[in-house]
N, C-alpha and C positions, 0 to 999 in steps of 0.2 A: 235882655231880660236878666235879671238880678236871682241868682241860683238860691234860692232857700239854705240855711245852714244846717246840715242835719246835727241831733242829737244823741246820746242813749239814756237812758232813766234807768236807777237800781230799785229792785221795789224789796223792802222785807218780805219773808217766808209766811207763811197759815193763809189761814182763812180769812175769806175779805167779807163784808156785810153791808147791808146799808140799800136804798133805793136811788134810781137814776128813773131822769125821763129822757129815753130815748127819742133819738133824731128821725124826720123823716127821712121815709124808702127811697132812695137813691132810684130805685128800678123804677118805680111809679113815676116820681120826679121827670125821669130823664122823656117817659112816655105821654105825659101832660105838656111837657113842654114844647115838645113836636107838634102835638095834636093842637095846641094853643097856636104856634108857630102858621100852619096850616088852616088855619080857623077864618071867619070872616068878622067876628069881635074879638075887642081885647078882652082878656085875661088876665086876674091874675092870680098868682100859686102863691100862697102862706107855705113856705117850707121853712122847716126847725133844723136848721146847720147847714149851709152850702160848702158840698164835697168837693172836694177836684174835677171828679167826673159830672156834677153837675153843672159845675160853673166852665166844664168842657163844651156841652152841651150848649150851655146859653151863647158861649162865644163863635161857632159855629151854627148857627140860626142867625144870629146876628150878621155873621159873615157872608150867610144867604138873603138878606133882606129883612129881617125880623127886626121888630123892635123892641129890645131888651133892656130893662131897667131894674134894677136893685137896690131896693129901700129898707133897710132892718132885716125883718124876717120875710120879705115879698117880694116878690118875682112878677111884673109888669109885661106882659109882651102885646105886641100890637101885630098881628097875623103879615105876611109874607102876602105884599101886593104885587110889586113889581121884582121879583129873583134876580141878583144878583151874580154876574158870571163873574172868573178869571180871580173870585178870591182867595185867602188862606181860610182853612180851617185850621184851626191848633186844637186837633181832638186828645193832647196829651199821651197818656198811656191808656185812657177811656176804650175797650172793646166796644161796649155798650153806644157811643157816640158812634165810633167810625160806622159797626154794621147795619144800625139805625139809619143813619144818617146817607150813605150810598145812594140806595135806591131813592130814598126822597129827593135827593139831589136831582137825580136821574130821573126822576118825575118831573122835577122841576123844570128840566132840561138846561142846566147851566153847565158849567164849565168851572172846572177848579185845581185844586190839589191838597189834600188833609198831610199834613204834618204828625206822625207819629212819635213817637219818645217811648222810652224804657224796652220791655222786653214786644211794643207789640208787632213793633216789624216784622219778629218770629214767630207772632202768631198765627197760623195758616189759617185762610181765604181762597181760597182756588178754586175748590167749587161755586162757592158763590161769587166770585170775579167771572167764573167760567157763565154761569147763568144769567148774568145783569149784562153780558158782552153780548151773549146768545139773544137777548129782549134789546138790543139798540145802544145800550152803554158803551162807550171804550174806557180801557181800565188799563195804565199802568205802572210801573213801581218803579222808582229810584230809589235802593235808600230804603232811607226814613221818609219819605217823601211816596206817598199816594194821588195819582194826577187821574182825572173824571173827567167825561164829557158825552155828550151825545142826549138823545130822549130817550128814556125809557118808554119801551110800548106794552100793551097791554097783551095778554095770551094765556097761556098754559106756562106755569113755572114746575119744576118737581127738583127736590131737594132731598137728600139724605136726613133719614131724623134722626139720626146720632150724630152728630158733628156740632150744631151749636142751636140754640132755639133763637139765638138773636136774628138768624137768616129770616127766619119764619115772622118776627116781629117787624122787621124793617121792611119786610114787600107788605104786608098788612096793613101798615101804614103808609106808604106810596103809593100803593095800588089805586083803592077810590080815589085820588088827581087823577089819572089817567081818563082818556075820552070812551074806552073799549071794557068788556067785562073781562073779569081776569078769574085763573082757579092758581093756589096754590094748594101741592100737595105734598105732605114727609111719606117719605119709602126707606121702608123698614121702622125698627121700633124709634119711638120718638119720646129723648129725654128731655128733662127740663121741662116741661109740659106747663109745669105753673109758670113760670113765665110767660107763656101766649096767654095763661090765662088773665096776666096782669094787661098786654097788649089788647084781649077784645075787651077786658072791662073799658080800656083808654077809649076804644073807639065807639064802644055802647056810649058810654057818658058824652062822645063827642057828637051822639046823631047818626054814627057815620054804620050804614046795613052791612051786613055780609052775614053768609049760612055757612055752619060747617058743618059736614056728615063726616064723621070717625078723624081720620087724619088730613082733611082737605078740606079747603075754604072755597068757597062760592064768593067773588069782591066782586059786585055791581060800579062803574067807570063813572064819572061825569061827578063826585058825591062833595058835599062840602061840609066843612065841620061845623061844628057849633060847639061850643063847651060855656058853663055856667060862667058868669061873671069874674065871680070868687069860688078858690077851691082848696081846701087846706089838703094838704099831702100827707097822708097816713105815717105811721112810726114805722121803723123799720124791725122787721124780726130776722134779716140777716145780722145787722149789728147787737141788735135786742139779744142771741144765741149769745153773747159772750156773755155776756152780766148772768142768764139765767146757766152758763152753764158752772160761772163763779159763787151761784147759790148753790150750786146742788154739791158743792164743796164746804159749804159754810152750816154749822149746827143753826146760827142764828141766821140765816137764807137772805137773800137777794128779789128784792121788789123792782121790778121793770116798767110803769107808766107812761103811756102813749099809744097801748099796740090794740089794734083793734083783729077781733077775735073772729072777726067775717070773714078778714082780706084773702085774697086772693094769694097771695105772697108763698110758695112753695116753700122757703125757711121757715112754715108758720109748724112744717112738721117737727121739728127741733121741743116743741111738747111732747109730742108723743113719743121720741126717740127717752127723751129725759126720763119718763118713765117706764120706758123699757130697762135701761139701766136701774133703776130705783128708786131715781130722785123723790121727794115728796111737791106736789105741783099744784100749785092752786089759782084755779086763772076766773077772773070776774072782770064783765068791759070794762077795756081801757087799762088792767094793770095782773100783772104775773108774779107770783110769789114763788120761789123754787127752795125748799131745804134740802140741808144732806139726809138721806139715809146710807144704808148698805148696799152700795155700789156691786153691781153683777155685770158681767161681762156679754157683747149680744155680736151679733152680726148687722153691720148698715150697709147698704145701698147706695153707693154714692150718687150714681147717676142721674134721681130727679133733686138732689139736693148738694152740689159741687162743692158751693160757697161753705158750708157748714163743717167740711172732713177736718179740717184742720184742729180743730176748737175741740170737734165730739171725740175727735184721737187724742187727745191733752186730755178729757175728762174722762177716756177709757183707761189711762194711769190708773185713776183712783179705782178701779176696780179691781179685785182681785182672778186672776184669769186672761185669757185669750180673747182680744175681741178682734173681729174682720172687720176691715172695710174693703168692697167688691167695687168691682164698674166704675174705678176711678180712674184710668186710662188719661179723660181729658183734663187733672187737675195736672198735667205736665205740661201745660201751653197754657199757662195763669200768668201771672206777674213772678210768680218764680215755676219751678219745678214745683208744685207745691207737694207732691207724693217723700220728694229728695229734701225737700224742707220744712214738713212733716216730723222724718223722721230725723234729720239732724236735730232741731228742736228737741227731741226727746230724747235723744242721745246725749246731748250735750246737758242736760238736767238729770243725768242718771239714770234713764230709762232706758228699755229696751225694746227694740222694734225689730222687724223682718220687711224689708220693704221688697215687694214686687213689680211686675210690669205694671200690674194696676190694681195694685192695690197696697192694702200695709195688714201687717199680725200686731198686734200692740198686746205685747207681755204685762202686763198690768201687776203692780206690786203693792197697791193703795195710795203710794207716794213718790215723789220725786227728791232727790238730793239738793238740788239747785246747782247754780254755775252762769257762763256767760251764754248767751242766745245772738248768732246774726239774724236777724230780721231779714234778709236777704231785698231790700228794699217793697217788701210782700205786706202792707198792709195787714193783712188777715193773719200771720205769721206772728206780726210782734205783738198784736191782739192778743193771740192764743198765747202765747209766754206768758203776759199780763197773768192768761188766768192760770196757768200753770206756777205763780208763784203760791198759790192759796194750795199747794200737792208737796209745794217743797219744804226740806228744814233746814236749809241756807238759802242765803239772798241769792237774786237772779237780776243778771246786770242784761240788758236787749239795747242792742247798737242799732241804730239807722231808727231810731223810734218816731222819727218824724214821718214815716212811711204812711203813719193812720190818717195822713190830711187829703188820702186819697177818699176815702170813704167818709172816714168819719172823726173831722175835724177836732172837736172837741172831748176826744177818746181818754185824753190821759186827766181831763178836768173830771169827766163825769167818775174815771177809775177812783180820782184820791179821794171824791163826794163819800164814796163808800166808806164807812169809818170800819175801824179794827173793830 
């Protein structure tokens, strides 16, 4: 395979302006496609930018028997008749594919091995390896190399609910193939929450029943999917945070179209954080307006919002004062450290931080100096520098900037759309 070349991009200092239409939700994406995969008609997904992790996804469905086709902006599949043993998956550095993807495998009952890359071989899984062994899976690691086999059976699952919500998504999805009723249940407090909620939307729209009472699902066996013909794939408002939070830097603000104001999308809080700080926000279907005001300092939450720390910590510079971000523990098993490349980011832009076990202090002075950024190959990271150049009053030069073709392909087209 032909190693991509990576980049860096210098951007000028101030304020950026201007509107973008954001790409579809990767997360949705990646749960349409399954559920397509799994279906008994074809499908097909109208998605606006195919990411890495998406087109991770398709290549591994594929590798199980699905039929996957890509024409423009559309995504074709022909549902998963006869499963396919003994193939690769090449699920990238995709989390989202591999823990997905497991148990349906294991549903499936085939035989394989997923191929890992970048940091996620260090990602911890052990609970959930330990759980999908305990239900009939065998599960083991070479390496970069993850080797599957066996049938998953139906029963009683229980899982930690602070460790990852993707566990909770990928049996939800596996489970109705199975012949027997199943419960899955989180023990202890359970983050991430909007994400299962993007998972039952997937499987409402698929046909497919299941009950939950508090933190446990009730998944009826034997179940088959159905999904509409055609399905456009909503905007994304984890990506969408960075342009709105490069408006709430800008006098003359940042228009975002695409995003739909229903979704289920847990980054869809990245509004109301905005205006905790002070942003001025003005949201009507389909498009988000964000100007600057007088930035104040708050305390965030990391925990049902992971994706977002990075970006709201760059946009807490511009505030003057202290702001917390708590409960961030797991952005240290991301594509990078992201807690350690949070705070490098703003160190190295002249800023000042306190970084903890889990969490960060961000000293906020209104502005950043500017300088050089490693992108630490973190997608999310050289994103947030982008918008950290609209804080600084020198240039800011971001190495490995080809990093954003993990998410979101067209990241540095839509950034220059923005005029001064």
């Amino acid at each position: 395979m032909k190693k991509e070349r990576s980049f860096s991009v210098g951007l000028t200092p101030g304020p950026y302006a201007g509107k973008v239409c954001i790409p579809s939700s990767k997360s949705v994406a990646h749960r349409l496609l399954i559920c397509a995969a799994l279906g008994t008609e074809k499908t097909t997904l109208l998605i606006d930018g195919f990411s890495r992790d998406i087109l991770a996804t398709a290549k591994c469905l594929r590798a199980l028997g699905a039929g996957i086709e890509t024409n423009g902006r559309r995504i074709r599949v022909t549902p998963i008749q006869k499963p396919v043993s003994g193939g690769l998956l090449p699920c990238g550095e995709s989390g989202s594919t591999l823990r997905f993807l497991l148990p349906v495998a294991g549903a499936l009952g085939v035989s394989g091995y997923f191929k890992l890359e970048g940091r996620l071989p260090e990602r911890p899984m052990q609970v959930y390896e330990d759980v999908l062994r305990a239900h009939g899976m065998e599960i083991s690691r070479d390496g970069s190399w993850l080797h599957f086999g066996g049938q998953l059976r139906s029963g009683d699952y229980r899982l930690p609910g602070d460790v990852s919500s993707q566990y909770f998504s990928g049996l939800l999805m596996a489970l109705p193939r199975l012949s027997g009723d199943s419960t899955v249940t989180a023990e202890g407090m359970l983050e991430s929450a909007g994400y299962i909620r993007l998972t039952e939307d997937a499987l409402a729209l698929s046909g497919v029943r299941f009950a939950r009472d508090g933190q446990s699902w009730r998944v009826p066996g034997s179940q088959r999917f159905t999904l509409p013909g055609v399905l456009r794939v909503e905007g994304d408002w984890s990506n969408a945070a960075f342009f709105l939070c490069m408006g709430a830097l800008s006098e003359q603000g940042v228009t975002v179209n695409g995003l739909n104001l229903s979704s289920s999308q847990g980054d869809m809080a990245v509004l109301d954080i905005l205006r905790r700080f002070g942003a001025s926000v003005e949201a009507s279907e389909g498009a988000v307006t964000v100007h600057h005001a007088e930035l104040r300092p708050v305390t965030i939450d990391a925990a049902p919002i992971p994706d977002l720390i990075p970006v709201l910590s760059v946009l807490a510079c511009g505030a003057v004062g202290d702001t917390h971000i708590v409960n961030a523990g797991r952005l240290r098993m991301k594509e990078s450290d992201r807690l350690q490349s949070t705070a490098a980011l703003i160190r190295d832009l002249g800023g000042s931080v306190d970084e903890l076990p889990d969490g960060l202090v961000i000293h906020g002075t209104g502005s950043l100096f500017g300088g050089a950024v490693d992108s630490c190959s973190d997608h999310r990271i050289a994103m947030s520098a982008a918008v950290a150049a609209g804080l600084c009053r020198e240039s800011v030069t971001i190495s490995g900037a080809d990093c954003v073709r993990k998410s979101y392909p067209a990241f540095w087209e839509d950034f220059w759309r923005c005029a001064r």
